[in-house]
VEXMITI-50287 format. One record per atom (N, C-alpha, C): residue in three letters; x, y, z. Coordinates in pm, whole numbers, plus 50000, padded with zeros to 5 digits. Atoms other than C-alpha are relative to their C-alpha. Layout:
N
ALAXYZ;...
***
This chain:
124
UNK500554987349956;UNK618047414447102;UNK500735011749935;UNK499484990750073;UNK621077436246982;UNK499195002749815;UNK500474998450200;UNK620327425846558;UNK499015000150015;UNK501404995850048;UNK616437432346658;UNK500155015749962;UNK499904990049992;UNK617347467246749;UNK500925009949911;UNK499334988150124;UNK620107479146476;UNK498984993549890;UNK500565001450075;UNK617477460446255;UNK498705010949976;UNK501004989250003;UNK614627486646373;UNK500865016249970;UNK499104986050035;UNK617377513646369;UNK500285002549822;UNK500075004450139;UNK618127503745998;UNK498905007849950;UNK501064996650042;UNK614357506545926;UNK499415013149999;UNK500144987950011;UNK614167539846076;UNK500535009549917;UNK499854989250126;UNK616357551545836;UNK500215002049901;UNK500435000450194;UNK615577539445512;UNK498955006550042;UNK501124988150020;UNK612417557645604;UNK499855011649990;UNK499144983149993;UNK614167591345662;UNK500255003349891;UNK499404996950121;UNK615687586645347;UNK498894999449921;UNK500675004950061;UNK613027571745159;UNK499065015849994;UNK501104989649968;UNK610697604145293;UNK501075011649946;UNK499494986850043;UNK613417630345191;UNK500594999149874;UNK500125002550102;UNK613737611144858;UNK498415005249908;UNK501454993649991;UNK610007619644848;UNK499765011849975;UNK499714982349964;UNK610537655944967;UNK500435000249833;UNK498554995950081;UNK613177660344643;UNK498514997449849;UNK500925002450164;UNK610647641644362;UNK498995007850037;UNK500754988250004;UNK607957663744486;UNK500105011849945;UNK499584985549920;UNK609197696644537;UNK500395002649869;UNK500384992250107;UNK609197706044149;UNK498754995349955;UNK501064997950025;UNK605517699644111;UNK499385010750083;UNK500334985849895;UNK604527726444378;UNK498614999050020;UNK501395003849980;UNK600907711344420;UNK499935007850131;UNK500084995849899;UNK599537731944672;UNK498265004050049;UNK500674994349902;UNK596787743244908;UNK498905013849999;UNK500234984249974;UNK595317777644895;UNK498795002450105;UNK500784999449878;UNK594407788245252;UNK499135011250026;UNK500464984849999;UNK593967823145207;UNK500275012549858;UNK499744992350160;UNK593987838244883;UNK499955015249993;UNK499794982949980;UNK594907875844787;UNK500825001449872;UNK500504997250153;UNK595107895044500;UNK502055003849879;UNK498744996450018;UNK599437893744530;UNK500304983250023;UNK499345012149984;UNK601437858944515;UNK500465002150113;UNK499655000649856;UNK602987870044844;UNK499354999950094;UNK500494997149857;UNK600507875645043;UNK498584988949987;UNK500775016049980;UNK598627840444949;UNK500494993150067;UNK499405005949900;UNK598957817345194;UNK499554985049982;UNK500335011050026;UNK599477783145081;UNK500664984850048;UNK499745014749957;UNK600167743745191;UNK500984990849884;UNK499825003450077;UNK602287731344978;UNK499914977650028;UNK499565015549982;UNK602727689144926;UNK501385002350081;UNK498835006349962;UNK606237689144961;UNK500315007850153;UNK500094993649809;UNK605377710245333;UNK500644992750070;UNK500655005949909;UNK603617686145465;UNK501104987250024;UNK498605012349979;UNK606637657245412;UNK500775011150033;UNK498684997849932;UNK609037681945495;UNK499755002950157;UNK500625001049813;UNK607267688145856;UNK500304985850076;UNK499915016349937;UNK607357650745918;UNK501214994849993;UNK498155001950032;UNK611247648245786;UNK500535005750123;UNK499254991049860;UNK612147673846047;UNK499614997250171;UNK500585006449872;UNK609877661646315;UNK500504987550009;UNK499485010349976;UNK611467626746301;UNK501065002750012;UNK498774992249989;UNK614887643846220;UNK500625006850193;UNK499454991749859;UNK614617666446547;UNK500604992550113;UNK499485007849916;UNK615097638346778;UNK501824990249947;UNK498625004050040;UNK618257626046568;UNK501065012149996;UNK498474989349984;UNK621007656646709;UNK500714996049978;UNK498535003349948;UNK624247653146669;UNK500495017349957;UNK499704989449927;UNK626767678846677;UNK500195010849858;UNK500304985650129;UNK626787717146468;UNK501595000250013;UNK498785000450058;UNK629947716046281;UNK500405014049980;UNK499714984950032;UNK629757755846169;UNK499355007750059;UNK500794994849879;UNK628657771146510;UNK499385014449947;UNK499954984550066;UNK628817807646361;UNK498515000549911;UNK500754997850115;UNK626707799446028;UNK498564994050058;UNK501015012049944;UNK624517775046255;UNK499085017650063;UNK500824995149904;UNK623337805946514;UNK499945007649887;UNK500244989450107;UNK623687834346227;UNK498764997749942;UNK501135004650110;UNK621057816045996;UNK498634996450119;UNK500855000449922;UNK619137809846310;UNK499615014050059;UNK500334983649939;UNK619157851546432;UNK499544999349902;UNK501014996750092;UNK617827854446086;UNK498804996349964;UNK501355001350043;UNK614927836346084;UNK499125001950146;UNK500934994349886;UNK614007845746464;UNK500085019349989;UNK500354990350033;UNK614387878246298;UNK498715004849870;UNK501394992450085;UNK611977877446030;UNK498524994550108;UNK501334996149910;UNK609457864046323;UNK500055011350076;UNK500444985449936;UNK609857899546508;UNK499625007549877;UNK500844990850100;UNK608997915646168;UNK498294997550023;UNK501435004649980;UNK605517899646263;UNK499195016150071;UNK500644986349932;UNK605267935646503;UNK499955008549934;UNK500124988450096;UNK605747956446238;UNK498904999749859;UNK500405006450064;UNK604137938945988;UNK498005007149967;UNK501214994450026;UNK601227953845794;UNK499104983849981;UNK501315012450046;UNK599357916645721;UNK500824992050105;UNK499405010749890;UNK600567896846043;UNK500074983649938;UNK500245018150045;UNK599427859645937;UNK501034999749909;UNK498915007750131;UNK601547865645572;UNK501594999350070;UNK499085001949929;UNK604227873745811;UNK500084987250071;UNK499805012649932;UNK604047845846024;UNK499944986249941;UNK499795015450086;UNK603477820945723;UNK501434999649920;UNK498504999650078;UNK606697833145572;UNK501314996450125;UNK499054999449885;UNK608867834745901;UNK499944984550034;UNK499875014150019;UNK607547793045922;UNK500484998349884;UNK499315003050151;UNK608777790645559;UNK501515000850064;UNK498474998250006;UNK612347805645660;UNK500184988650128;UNK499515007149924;UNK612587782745978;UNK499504985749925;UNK499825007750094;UNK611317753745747;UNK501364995949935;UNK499224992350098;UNK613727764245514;UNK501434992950066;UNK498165002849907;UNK616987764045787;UNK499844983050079;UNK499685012149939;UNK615857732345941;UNK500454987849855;UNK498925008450123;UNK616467713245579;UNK500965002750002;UNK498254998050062;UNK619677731045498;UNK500804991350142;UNK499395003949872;UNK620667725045885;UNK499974980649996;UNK500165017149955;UNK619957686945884;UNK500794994249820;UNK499455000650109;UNK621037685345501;UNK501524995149985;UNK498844997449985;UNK624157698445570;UNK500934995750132;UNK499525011149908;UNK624797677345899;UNK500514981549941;UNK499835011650074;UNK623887647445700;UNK501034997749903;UNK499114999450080;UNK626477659345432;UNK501044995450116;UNK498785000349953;UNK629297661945703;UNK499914985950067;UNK500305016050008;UNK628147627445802;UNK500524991049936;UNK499415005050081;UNK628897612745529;UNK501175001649918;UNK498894996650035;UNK632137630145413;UNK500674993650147;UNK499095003849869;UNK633537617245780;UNK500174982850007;UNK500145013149989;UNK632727579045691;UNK501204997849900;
***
């Protein structure tokens, strides 16, 4: 019963890896989406491939916590991206706001899980 269960544990995370090996060979082709098109690169609003795996990295990720090593840089980088969602009130094109403000929390949940996983493995 134990070696079924570090055997499914195992499996879960060659798939983690395997999917953010994925993420990495993607993520210079930039294949993307176009949801809402406009006549500025910023204010198109697009899907990229390497998103849609990084949504599913972090959504499997979220349930694997452990603990924030650089409390400071951890909440700092987090006031900044629940600060570019209040730019959403000011915000002359709301939606490009709110597709960029998911980009930056995107964004911090890689580095954040990245950079857990680094201190992870420097501690072994």
């Amino acid at each position: 019963m134990i070696k079924e269960m570090k055997l499914i544990d195992n499996l879960k995370n060659n798939k983690l890896e395997y999917l953010f090996y994925l993420f990495v060979f993607l993520l210079p082709w930039q294949t993307r989406w176009i949801i809402k098109d406009s006549y500025f690169e910023y204010g198109r609003i697009s899907l990229y491939g390497f998103d849609i795996i990084l949504i599913i990295l972090l959504v499997f990720l979220l349930f694997k916590t452990g603990k924030i090593n650089n409390k400071l840089f951890f909440y700092g980088s987090l006031a900044l991206v629940f600060f570019s969602f209040l730019s959403v009130f000011w915000a002359a094109n709301k939606l490009v706001s709110v597709y960029w403000g998911v980009r930056m929390l995107l964004g911090f949940g890689l580095f954040w899980r990245s950079e857990e996983h680094t201190s992870e493995l420097q501690s072994h």
